[in-house]
N, C-alpha and C positions, 0 to 999 in steps of 0.2 A: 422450371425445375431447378434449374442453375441460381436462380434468386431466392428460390425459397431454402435450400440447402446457404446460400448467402448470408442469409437474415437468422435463420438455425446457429448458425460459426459465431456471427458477430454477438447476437443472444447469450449465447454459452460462455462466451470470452468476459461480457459484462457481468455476468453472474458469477462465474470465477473471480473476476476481481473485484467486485465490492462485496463478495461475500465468506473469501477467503482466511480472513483472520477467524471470523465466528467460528465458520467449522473447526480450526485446529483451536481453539478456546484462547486466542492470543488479544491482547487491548486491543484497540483499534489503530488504524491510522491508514496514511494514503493507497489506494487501490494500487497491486506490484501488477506489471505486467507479465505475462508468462515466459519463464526462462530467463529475464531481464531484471525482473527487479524492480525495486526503484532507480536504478542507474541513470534514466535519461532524464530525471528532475531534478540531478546535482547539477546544472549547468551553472548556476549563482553559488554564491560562497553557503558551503556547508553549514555553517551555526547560522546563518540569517534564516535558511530553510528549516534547521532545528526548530527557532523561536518562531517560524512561522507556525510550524506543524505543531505545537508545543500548545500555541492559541488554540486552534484549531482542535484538537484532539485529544489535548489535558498534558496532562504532569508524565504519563507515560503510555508510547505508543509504538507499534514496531512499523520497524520498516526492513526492507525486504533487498538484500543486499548480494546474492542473489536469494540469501538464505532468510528466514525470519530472524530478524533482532531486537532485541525490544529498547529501546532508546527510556532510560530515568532519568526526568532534566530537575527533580528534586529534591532534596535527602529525605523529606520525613515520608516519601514513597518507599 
């Protein structure tokens, strides 16, 4: 019972976070963790992870600070 309520928690948590932006109609970009944020993926210098996340997700993508923000890394966006 303890596993299955387990595997329910850790389900819901996955689904919250990669499915988070959609619901609120926000760009995409890296899955926040709950109450956290993206906070614990600034460990590296902030613009290296910008340009990382920039490849990755395009020209504008939010990230989640603890709040949603939408990050524009280009003018003609």
């Amino acid at each position: 019972m303890i596993l299955l309520l387990l595997g329910l928690l850790i389900a819901g948590l996955l689904c919250y976070s990669c499915f988070i932006n959609r619901i609120r109609g926000l760009p995409p970009g890296p899955p926040p963790l709950p109450l956290l944020g993206n906070f614990l993926q600034f460990k590296t210098d902030l613009d290296k992870k910008f340009f990382e996340w920039k490849r990755w997700y395009g020209k504008a993508f939010t990230v989640w600070m603890p709040h949603p923000t939408v990050i524009i890394t280009d003018c003609k966006v």
